[in-house]
C-alpha positions as CSV (number, residue, x, y, z in Angstrom):
1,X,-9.0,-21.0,7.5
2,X,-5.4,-21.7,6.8
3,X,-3.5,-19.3,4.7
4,X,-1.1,-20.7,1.9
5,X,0.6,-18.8,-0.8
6,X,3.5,-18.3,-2.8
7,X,6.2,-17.4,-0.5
8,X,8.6,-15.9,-2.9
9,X,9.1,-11.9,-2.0
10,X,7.3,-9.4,-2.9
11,X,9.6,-7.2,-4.3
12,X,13.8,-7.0,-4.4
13,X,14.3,-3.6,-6.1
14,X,17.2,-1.4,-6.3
15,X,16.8,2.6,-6.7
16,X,19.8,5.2,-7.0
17,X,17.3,8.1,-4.9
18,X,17.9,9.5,-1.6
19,X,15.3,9.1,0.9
20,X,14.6,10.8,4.6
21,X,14.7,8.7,7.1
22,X,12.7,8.4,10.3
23,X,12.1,6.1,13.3
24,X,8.4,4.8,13.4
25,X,7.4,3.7,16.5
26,X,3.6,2.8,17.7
27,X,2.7,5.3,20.3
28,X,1.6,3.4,23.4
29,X,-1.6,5.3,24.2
30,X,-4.4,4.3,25.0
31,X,-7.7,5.4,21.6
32,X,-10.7,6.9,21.9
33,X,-12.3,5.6,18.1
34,X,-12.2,8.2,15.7
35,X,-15.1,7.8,12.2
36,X,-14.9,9.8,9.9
37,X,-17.7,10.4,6.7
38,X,-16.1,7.8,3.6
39,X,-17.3,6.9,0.4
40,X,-18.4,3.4,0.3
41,X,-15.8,2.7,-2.7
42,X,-12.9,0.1,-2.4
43,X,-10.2,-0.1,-4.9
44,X,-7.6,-3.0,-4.9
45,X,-4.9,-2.0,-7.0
46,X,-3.2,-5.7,-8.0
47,X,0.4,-5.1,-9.8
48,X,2.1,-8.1,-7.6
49,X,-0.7,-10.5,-9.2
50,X,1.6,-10.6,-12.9
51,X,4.3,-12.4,-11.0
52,X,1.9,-14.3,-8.0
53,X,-1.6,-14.4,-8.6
54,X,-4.0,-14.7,-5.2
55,X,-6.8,-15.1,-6.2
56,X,-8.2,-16.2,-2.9
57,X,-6.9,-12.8,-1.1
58,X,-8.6,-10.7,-4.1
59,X,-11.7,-12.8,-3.3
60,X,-11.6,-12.8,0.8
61,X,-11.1,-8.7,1.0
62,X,-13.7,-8.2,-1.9
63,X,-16.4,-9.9,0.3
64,X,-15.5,-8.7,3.3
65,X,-15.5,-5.4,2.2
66,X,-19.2,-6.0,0.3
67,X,-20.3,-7.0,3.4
68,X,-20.6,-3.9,5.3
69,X,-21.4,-1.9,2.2
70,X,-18.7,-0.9,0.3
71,X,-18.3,-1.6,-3.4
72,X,-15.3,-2.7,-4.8
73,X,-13.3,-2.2,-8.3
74,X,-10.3,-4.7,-9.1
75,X,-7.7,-3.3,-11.3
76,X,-5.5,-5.7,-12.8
77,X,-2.0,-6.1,-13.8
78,X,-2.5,-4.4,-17.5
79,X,-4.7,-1.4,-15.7
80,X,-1.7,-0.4,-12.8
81,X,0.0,2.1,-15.2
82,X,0.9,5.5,-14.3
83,X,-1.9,7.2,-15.8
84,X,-3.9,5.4,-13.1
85,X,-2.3,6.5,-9.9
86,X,-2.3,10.0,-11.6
87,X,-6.3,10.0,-11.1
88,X,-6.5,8.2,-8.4
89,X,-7.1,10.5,-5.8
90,X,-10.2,11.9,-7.6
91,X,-12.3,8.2,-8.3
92,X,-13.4,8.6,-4.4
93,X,-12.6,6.0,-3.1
94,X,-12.6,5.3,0.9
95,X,-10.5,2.3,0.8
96,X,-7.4,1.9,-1.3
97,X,-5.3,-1.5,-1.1
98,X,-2.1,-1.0,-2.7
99,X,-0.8,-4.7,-3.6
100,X,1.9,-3.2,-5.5
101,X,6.0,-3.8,-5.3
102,X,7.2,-1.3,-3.8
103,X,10.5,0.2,-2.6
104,X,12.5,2.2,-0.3
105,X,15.4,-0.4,1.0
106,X,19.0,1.0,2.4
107,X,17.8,4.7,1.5
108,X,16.5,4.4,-1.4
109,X,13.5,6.5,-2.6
110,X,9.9,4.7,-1.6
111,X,8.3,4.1,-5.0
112,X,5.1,2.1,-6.3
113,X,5.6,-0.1,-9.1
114,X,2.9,0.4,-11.8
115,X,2.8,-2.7,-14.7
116,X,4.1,-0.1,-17.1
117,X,7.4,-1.1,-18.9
118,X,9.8,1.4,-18.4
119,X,10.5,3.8,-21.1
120,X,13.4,6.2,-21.1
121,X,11.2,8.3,-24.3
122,X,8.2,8.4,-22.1
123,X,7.0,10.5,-19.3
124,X,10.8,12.7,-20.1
125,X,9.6,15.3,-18.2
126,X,8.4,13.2,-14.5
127,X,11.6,11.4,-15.2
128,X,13.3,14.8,-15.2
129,X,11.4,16.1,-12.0
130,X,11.9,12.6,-10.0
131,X,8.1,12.1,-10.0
132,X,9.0,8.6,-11.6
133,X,11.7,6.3,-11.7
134,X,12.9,2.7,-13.1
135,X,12.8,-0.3,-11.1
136,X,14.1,-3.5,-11.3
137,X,11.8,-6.8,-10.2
138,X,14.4,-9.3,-9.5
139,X,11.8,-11.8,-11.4
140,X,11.5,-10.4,-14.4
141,X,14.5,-9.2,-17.0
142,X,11.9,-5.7,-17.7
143,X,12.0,-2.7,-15.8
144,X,9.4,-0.7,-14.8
145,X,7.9,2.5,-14.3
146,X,7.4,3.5,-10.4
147,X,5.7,6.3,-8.6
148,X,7.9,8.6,-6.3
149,X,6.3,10.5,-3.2
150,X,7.4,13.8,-5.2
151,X,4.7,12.1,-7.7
152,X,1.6,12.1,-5.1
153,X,2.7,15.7,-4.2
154,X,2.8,16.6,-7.7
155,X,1.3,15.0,-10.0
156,X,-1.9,13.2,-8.7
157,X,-5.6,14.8,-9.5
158,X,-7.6,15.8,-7.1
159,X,-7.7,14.8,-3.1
160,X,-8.3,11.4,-1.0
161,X,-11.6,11.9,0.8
162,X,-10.6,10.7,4.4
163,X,-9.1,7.4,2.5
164,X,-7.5,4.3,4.5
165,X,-5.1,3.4,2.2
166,X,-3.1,-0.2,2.6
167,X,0.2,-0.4,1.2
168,X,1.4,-4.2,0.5
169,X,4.6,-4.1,-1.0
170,X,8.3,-3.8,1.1
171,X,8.9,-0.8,3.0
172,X,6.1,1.2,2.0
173,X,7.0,2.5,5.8
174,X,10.4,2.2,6.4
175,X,10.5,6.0,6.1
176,X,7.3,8.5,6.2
177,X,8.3,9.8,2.9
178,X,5.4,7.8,0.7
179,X,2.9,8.3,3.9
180,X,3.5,12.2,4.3
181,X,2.8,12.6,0.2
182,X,-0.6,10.7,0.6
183,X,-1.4,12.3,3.9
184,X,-0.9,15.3,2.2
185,X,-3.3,14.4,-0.7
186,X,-6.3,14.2,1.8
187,X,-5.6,10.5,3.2
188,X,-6.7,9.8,6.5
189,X,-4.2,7.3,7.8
190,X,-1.8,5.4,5.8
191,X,-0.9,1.5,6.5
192,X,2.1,-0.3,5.2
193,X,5.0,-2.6,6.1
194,X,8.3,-1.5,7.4
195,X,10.6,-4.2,6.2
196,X,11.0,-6.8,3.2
197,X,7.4,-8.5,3.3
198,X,7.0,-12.0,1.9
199,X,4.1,-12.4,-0.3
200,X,2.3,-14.8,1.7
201,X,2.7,-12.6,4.5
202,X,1.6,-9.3,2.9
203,X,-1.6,-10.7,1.7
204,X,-2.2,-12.9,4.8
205,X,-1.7,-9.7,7.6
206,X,-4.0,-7.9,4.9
207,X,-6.5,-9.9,5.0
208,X,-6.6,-9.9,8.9
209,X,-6.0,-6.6,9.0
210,X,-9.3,-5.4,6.3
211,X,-11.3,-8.3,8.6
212,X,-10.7,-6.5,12.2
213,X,-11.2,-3.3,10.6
214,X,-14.8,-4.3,9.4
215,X,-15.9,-6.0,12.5
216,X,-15.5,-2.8,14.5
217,X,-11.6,-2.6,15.4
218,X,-9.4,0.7,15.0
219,X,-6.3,0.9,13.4
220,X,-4.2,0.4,16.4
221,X,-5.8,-2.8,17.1
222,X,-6.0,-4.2,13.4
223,X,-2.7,-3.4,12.9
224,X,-1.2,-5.0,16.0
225,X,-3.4,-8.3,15.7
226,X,-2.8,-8.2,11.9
227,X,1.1,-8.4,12.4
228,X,0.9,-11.0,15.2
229,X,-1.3,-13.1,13.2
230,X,-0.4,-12.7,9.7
231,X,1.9,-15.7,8.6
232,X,5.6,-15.6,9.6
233,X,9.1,-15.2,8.0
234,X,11.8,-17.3,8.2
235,X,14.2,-14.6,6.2
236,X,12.5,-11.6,7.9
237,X,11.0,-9.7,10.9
238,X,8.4,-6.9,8.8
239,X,5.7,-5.4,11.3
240,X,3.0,-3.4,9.7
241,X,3.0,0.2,10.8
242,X,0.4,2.9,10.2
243,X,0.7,7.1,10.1
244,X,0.2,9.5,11.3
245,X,0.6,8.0,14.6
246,X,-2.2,9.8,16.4
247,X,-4.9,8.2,13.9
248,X,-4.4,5.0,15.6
249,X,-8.1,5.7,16.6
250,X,-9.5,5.5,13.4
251,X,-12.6,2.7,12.6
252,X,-14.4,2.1,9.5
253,X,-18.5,2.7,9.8
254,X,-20.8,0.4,10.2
């Protein structure tokens, strides 16, 4: 089935934080498949949807995922606030698919947008501590508030039970900062972009990703045929990435 959507980005964002940088590269060996025990819960976590609705890709990944088991909670725009991605961790949930804007351009700090208007008289002391930080959608004259990795580390409940966790938004891996904190927290492998991402080619290389994952691929494999697949940018040259690199092996059970 063709894929159209919106093509205008998923996120331009500007953030006065100081990242770490380092140089992803997909390890050329060979996997044996790696399964770990999962809860059969899915979240999809759909900030981006405010600004460009899908509702074919919320549809496509729900059933895909129901298919082999799992069940699946949607949380819209008005639920993606920073109370939310506070307890995250301890909803147990297997699957996490992060179609949030996201950050972490020419340095900058990788952040998660929540739907939360920015509020310099709320959340003083995370502001304080750099757990969370204002960000700027370049299509919309609000600011909102975002989730820094010192925010995962610190601030989320509980622990990820072996999660796959998908992050859509821009540069969720052009640095391991964001994928170390959830790693951290219990994830199992972490899956993101490492470049500006066009929406239509976020939700499109998702899609195929979530589909090869089902029918048996591991992450390795999903991800490369995900990025080959997954519709093309003019403006860009984004290739999904996944850490840590040695849980390439990694398949869903079936």
């Amino acid at each position: 089935m063709k894929l159209e959507r919106n093509s205008a980005p998923a996120i331009i964002l500007t953030l006065v934080l100081a990242g770490s940088f380092l140089l992803l590269v997909r390890s050329p060996l060979f996997y044996s498949p790696v399964e770990r025990t999962r809860p059969l819960r899915a979240a999809l976590v759909d900030e981006v949807s405010a600004t460009i609705p899908d509702p074919y890709f919320t549809a496509n990944v729900t059933n895909t995922l129901t298919r082999i088991g799992y069940t699946v909670d949607y949380y819209a725009p008005k639920d993606v606030t920073v109370d939310l991605f506070k307890n995250l961790p301890s909803k147990g949930y297997g699957i996490i698919i992060l179609r949030n804007h996201s950050t972490g351009l020419t340095g900058d700090v990788i952040a998660l947008v929540t739907s939360e208007p920015f509020d310099h008289g709320k959340y003083v002391n995370e502001q304080q501590a750099g757990l969370v930080v204002e960000a700027w959608l370049g299509s919309s004259n609000t600011t909102y508030f975002s989730i820094t990795p010192t925010f995962v580390r610190e601030a989320m409940q509980g622990t990820f039970p072996n999660t796959l966790l998908v992050v859509m938004g821009c540069a969720g891996l052009m640095n391991s900062e964001m994928a170390q904190a959830f790693v951290a927290r219990g994830a199992e492998v972490y899956v993101s972009w490492d470049q500006i991402v066009l929406a239509n080619q976020s939700d499109g290389g998702a899609i195929l990703l979530i589909q090869s994952m089902t029918t048996g691929h591991t992450v390795d494999d999903a991800v490369t045929s995900a990025t080959e697949n997954a519709p093309s940018s003019p403006l860009y040259s984004s290739q999904l990435r996944y850490y840590p690199l040695d849980r390439g092996g990694v398949v869903l059970s079936l």
